[in-house]
C-alpha positions in Angstrom: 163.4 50.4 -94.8 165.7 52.3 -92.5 166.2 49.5 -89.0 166.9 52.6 -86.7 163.4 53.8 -85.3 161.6 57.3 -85.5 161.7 60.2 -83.7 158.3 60.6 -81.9 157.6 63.8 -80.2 153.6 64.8 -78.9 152.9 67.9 -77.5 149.9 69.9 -76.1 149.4 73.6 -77.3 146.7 75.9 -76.6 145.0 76.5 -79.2 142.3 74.6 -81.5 143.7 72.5 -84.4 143.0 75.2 -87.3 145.2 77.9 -85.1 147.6 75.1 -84.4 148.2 74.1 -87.9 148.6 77.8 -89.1 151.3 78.9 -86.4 153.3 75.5 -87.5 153.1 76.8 -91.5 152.0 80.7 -92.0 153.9 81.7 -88.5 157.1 79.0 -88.6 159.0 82.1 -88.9 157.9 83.6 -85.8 159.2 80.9 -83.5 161.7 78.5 -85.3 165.3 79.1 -83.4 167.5 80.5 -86.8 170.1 81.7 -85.5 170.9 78.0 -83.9 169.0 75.7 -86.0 169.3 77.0 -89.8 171.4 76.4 -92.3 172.8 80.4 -92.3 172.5 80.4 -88.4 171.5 84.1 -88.0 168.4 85.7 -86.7 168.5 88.1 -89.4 167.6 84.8 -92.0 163.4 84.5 -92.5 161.9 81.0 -93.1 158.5 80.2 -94.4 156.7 77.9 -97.0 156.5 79.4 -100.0 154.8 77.4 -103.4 155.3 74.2 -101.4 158.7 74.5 -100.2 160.1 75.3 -97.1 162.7 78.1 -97.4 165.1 79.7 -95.3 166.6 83.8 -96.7 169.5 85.4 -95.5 169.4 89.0 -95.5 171.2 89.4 -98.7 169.1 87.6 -100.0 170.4 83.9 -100.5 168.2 80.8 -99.7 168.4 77.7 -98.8 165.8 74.6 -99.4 164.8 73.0 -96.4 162.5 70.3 -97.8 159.3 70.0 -99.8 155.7 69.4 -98.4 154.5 65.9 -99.4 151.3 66.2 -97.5 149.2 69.5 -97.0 145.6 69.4 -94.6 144.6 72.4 -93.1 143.9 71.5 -89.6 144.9 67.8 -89.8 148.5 66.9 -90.7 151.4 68.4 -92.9 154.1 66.1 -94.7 157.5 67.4 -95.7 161.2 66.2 -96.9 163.4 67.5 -94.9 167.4 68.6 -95.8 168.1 71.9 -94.8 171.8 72.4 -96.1 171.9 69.3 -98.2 170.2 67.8 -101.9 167.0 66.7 -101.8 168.2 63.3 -102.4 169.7 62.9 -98.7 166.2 63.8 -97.5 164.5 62.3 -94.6 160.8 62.6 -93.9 158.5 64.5 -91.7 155.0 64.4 -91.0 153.1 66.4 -88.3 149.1 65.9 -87.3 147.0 67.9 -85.0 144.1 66.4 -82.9 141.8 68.3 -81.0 142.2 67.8 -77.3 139.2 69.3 -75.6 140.2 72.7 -75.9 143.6 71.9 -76.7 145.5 70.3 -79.9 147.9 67.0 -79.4 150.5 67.5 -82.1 152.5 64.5 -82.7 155.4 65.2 -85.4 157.2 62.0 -86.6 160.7 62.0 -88.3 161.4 58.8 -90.1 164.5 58.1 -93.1 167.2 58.1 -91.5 169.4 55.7 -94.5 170.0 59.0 -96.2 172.5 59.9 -93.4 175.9 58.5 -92.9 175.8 57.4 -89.4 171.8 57.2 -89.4 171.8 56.5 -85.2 173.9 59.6 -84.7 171.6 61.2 -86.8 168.2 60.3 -85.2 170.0 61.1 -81.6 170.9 64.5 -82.4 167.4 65.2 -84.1 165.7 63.6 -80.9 167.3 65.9 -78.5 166.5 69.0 -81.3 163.1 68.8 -82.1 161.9 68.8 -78.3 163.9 72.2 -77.9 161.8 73.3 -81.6 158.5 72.7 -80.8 158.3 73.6 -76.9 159.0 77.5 -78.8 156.0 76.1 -81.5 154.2 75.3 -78.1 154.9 78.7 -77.1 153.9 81.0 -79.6 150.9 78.6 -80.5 149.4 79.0 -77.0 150.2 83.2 -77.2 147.0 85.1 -76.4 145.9 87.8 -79.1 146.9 90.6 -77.3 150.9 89.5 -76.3 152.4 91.0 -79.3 154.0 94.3 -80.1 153.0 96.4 -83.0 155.4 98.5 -84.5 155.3 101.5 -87.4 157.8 101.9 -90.2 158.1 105.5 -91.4 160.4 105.3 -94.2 161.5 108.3 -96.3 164.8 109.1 -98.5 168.0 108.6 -97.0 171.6 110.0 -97.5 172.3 107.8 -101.0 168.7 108.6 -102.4 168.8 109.9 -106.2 168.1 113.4 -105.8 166.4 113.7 -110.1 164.4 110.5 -110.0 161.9 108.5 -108.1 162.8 105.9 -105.5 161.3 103.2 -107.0 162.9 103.1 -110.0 166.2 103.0 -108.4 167.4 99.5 -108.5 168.4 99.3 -104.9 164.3 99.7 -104.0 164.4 95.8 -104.5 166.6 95.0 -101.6 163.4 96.7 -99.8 161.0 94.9 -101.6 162.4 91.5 -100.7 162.7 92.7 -97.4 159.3 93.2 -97.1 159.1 90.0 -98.5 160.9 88.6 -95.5 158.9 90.4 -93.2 155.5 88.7 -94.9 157.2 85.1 -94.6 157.8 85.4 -90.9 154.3 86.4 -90.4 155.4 89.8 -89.2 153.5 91.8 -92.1 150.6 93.7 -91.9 150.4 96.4 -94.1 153.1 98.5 -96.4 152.4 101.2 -99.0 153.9 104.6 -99.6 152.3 107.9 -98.0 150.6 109.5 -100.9 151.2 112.9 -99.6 154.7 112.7 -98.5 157.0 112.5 -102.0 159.1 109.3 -101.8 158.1 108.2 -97.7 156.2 105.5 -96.8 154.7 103.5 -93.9 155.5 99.1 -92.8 153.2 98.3 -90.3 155.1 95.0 -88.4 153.7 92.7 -85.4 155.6 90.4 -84.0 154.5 87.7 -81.3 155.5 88.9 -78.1 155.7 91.9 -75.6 158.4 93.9 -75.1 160.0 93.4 -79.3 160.8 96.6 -80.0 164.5 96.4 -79.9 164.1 93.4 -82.1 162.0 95.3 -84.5 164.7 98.4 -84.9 167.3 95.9 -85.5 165.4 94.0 -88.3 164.2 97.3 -89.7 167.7 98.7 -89.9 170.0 95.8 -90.2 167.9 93.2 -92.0 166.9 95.5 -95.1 169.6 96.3 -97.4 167.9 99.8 -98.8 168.1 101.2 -95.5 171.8 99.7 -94.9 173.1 101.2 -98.1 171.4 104.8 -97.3 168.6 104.6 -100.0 166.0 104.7 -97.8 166.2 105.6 -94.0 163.6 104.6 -91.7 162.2 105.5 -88.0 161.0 102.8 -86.3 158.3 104.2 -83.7 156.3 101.1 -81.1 152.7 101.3 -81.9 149.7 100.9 -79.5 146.7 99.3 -80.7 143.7 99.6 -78.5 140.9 98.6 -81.1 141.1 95.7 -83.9 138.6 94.6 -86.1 
């Protein structure tokens, strides 16, 4: 057992333990800090859990395992290893509960294991000034209303290096768009996506991202972050969407 202590870190978020718990997991990719605290370091990466993992893309398409989720409760606590640029067998531990708090949720997160590091105390101080500066963004975009987003629309259609005698999606380059849709779904951006059956070869992405104002940040995923529109297979008009009536 490792002799330097944890890292123990409580916050308060606004929000009830279920919607606390599923903007920690499904949304991680909406608030996590990547371009300062990934293993790629760009805000063009996506993070999400996927089949138990946690994993971190680049936008062409690398990744990079963060750790593996030990412990998995819906609205209660989440476990995970945790080595993002290293083997799994320099992994430390961490494990994350949520307790409802009157109208609020107290999440405690507790990082333990520090033997796996070469200079464990420098290791637990760097992670104890890091993970306050992580979850007051979690404590951010947990407390978000419903309405402080921005919605954006997608129109895709051929671009300059589309084949001009076959059908875009048997093109090989279609699967740079594919993962980047991907992407999209791990940050918790995602809505919808499907081609325009009346418009040969266009199509429609239907993005929302946490936030007012994200519009800029939406063009530069759309056009920078997938490779099918970089290369000229596909080009796409990104156009800010108002939504005045959800289901």
């Amino acid at each position: 057992m490792s002799i330097v202590p944890p890292v123990h870190r409580e916050i308060l978020v606004d929000a009830d333990p279920a919607a606390a718990f599923e903007v920690f997991t499904a949304g991680i990719g909406r608030w996590w800090p990547l371009a300062s605290n990934s293993v790629y370091e760009t805000e063009s990466a996506s993070v999400g859990f996927v089949d138990g993992q946690i994993l971190e893309r680049s936008a062409d398409g690398s990744s990079a395992l963060w750790g593996t989720v030990t412990r998995w409760e819906p609205a209660v606590a989440l476990a995970f290893t945790w080595h993002p640029g290293k083997s799994p067998e320099r992994a430390s531990h961490v494990e994350v509960t949520f307790t409802a708090a009157a109208t609020q949720t107290l999440v405690t997160l507790e990082h333990t294991g520090w033997e796996v590091f070469a200079d464990p105390a420098a290791a637990r101080a760097e992670y104890n000034q890091g993970w306050p500066l992580v979850l007051d963004l979690y404590r951010e975009h947990a407390g978000q209303r419903g309405d402080d987003v921005t919605w954006v629309a997608l129109m895709h259609r051929p671009g300059s290096a589309a084949p001009q005698d076959a059908a875009l999606t048997d093109d090989p380059r279609f699967a740079e768009h594919v993962a980047f849709l991907g992407r999209m779904k791990e940050a918790g951006y995602l809505v919808a996506a499907g081609p325009l059956p009346d418009k040969d070869g266009e199509g429609m992405t239907i993005l929302r991202l946490p936030g007012s104002g994200q519009l800029e940040a939406a063009t530069r995923l759309a056009t920078e972050d997938d490779a099918s529109v970089v290369g000229g297979l596909l080009a796409v008009t990104v156009r800010h969407w108002l939504v005045v009536l959800q289901a």
